[in-house]
C-alpha positions as CSV (number, residue, x, y, z in Angstrom):
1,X,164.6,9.1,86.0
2,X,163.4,9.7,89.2
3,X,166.7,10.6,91.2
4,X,167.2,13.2,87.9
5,X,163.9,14.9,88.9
6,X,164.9,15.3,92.3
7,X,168.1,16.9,91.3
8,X,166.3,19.2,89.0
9,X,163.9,20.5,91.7
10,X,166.7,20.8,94.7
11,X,168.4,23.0,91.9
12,X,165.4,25.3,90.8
13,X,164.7,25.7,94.8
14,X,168.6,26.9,95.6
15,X,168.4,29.2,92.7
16,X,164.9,30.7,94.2
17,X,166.5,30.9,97.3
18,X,169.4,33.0,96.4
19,X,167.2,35.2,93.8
20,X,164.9,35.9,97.3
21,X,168.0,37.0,99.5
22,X,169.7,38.7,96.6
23,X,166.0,40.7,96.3
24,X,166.2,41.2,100.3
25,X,169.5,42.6,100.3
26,X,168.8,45.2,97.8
27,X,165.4,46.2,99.6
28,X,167.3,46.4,102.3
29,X,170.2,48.6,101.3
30,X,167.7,50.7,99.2
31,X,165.6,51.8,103.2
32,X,169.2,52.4,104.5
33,X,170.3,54.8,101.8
34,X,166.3,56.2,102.0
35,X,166.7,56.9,105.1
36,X,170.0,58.1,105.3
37,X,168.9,60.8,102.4
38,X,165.9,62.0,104.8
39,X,167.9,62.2,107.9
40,X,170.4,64.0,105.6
41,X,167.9,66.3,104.0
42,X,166.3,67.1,107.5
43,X,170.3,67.6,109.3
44,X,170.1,71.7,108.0
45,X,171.0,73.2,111.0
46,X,168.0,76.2,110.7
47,X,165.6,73.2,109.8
48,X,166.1,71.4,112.8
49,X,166.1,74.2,115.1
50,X,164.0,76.3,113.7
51,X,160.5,74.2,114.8
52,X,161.9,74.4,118.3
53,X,163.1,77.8,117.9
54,X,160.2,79.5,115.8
55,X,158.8,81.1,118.9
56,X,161.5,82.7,120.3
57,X,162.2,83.7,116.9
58,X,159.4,85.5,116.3
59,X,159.6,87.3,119.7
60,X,163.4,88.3,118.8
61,X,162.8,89.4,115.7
62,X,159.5,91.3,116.7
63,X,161.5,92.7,119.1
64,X,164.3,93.9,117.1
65,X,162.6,95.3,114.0
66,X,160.2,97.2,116.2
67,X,163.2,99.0,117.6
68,X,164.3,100.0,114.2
69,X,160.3,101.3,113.5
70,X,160.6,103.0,117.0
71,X,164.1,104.8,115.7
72,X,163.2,105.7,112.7
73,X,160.2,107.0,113.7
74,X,161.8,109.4,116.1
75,X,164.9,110.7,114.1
76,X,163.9,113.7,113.8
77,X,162.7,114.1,117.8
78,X,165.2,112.1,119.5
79,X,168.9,111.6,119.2
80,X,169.7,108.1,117.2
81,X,172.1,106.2,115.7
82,X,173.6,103.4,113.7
83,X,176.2,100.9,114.4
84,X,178.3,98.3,113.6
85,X,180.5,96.0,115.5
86,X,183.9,95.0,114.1
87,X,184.9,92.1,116.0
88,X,181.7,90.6,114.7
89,X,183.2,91.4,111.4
90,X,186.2,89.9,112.2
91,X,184.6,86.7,112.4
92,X,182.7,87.3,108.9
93,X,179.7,87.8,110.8
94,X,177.8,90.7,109.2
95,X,175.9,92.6,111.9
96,X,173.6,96.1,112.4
97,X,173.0,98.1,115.2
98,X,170.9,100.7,116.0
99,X,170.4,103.2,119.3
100,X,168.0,105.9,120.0
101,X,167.1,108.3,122.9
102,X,163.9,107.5,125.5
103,X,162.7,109.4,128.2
104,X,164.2,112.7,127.2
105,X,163.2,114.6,130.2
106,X,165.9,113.0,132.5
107,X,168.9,112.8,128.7
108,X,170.2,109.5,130.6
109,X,168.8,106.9,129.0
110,X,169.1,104.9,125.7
111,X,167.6,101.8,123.9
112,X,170.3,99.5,122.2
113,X,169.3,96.7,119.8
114,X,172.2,94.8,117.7
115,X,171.3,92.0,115.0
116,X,174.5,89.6,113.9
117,X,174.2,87.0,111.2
118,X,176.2,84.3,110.1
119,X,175.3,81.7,107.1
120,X,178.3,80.7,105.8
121,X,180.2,77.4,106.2
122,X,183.9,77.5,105.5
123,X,185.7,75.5,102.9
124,X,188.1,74.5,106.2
125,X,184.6,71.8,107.4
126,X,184.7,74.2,110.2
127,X,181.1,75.9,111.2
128,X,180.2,78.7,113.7
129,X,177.2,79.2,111.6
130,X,174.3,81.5,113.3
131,X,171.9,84.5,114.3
132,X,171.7,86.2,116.9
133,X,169.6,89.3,118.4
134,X,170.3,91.5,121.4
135,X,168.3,94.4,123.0
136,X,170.1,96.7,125.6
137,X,168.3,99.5,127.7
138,X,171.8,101.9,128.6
139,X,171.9,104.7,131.6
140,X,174.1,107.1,131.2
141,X,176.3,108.6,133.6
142,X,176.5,112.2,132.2
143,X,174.1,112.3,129.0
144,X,173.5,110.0,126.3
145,X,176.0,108.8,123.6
146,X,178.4,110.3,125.8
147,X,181.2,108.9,128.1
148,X,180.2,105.6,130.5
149,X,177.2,104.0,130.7
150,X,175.9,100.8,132.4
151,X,173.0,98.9,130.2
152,X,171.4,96.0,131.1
153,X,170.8,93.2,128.2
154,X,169.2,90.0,126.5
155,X,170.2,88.2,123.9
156,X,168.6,85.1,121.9
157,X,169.3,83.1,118.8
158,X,170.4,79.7,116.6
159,X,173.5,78.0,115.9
160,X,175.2,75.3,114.6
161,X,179.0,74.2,115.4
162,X,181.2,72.0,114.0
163,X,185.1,71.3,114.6
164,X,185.5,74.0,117.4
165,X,185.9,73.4,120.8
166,X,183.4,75.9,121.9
167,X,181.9,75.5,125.4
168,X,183.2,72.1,126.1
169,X,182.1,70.8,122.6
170,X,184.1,67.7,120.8
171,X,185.4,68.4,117.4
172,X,184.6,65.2,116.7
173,X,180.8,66.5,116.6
174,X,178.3,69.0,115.2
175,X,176.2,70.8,117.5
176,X,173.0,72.6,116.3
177,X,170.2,74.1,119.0
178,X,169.2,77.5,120.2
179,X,170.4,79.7,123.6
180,X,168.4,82.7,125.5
181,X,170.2,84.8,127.8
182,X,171.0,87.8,129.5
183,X,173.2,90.1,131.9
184,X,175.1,93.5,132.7
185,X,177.2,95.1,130.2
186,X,179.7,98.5,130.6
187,X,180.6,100.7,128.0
188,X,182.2,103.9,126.8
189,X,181.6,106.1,123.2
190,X,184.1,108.3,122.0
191,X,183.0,111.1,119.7
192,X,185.3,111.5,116.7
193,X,183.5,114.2,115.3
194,X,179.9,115.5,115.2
195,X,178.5,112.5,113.2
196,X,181.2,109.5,114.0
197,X,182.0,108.1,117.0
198,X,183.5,104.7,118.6
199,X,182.0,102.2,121.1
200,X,183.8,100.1,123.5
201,X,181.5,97.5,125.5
202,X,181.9,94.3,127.5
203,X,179.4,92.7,129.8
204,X,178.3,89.6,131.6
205,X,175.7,87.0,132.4
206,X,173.8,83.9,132.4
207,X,172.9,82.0,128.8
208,X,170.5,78.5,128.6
209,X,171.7,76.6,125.4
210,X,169.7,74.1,124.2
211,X,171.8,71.3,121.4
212,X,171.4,68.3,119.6
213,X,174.5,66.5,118.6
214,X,175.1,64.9,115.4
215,X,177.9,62.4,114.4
216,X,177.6,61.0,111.0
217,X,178.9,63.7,108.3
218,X,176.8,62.5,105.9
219,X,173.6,61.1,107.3
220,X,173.7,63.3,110.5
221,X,172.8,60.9,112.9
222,X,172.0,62.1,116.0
223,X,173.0,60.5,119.2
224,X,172.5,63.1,121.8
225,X,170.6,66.2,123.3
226,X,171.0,68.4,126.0
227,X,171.3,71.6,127.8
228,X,174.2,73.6,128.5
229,X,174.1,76.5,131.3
230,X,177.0,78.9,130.4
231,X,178.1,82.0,133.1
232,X,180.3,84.3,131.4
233,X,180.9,87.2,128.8
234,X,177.7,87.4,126.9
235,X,178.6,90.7,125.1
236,X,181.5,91.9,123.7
237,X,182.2,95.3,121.0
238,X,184.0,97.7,119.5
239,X,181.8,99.4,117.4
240,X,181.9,102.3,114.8
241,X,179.2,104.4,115.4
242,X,177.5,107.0,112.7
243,X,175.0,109.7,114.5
244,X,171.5,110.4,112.8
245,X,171.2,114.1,114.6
């Protein structure tokens, strides 16, 4: 009777046993897929640079939309006009620019500002998602919105890229962080009549870009950070351009 007891008890403890790691492996899986559903939630490429970006953000965007007050408010004084950029369309990257006269006594000089957006992520898994905001200050070599001019630029703004090998950047990865740059530019406008005219512009400089690299698709684990300092074309158009006055 007594070796029965025995039994009986080594039994119910085996079976409390494996009820506790059954239990344990559950909890368990249930704070991996928790936290794989926060690092997923947080892996939205404007969330996670936007906290170290909002600054700079606000700056650029300042920046840009007090342009646009600046032209609009001077229409009727000052020659102005609006822009787009077709290579940026090219890309599916919608994008506005406007320009307007300053310092009128000398007719040589112009301020540029161009805005380019793009949210979309392609059915391909391939991203070049973004924004990105660039003020120019032209001189002229005749008079404005005419012939050559030489401008001198900045640019700023977010991104996130997956499956392009952009900069040095694996496919294997996704990239998301924030650049701020500037440099030189050339460019030429041809008038095509007295309220259309084309833009051609290249230029050249020095961008800071600042990533975080990602490598699980779904949870979006990170395993890196860096900074990237890139030399090279920082501005490139052909725009079509439609005059205000």
């Amino acid at each position: 009777m007594r070796h029965k007891t025995i039994i009986c008890f080594r039994n119910s403890y085996r079976q409390q046993h494996k009820q506790s790691e059954n239990s344990s492996m559950v909890t368990d899986k249930m704070i991996d897929n928790k936290s794989c559903i926060n690092s997923s939630t947080s892996s939205n490429p404007v969330e996670r640079g936007s906290k170290k970006m909002a600054p700079l953000k606000i700056v650029f965007y300042s920046m840009f939309f007090s342009l646009v007050f600046l032209h609009f408010s001077n229409t009727y004084a000052q020659s102005a006009a609006e822009k787009t950029n077709l290579l940026g369309w090219a890309t599916l990257s919608p994008n506005i620019g406007t320009e307007f006269a300053v310092m009128n006594k000398t007719n040589k000089w112009s301020l540029d500002a161009q805005l380019s957006y793009h949210p979309w992520k392609p059915f391909s898994g391939r991203s070049l998602r973004h924004w990105l905001a660039s003020p120019e200050l032209r001189w002229w070599y005749c008079r404005r919105f005419e012939g050559s001019f030489w401008g001198v630029h900045l640019l700023g703004g977010e991104f996130n890229v997956h499956d392009l090998p952009l900069l040095g950047m694996s496919k294997e990865y996704e990239y998301s962080g924030y650049l701020i740059g500037g440099g030189i530019s050339y460019g030429y406008q041809i008038p095509l009549s007295p309220r259309w005219g084309m833009e051609f512009t290249a230029g050249i400089g020095y961008v800071w870009i600042s990533y975080d690299k990602y490598e699980c698709k779904e949870c979006r684990e990170k395993v890196a950070e860096g900074n990237y300092n890139y030399y090279g074309l920082t501005r490139l158009g052909v725009s079509l351009i439609y005059f205000l006055q």
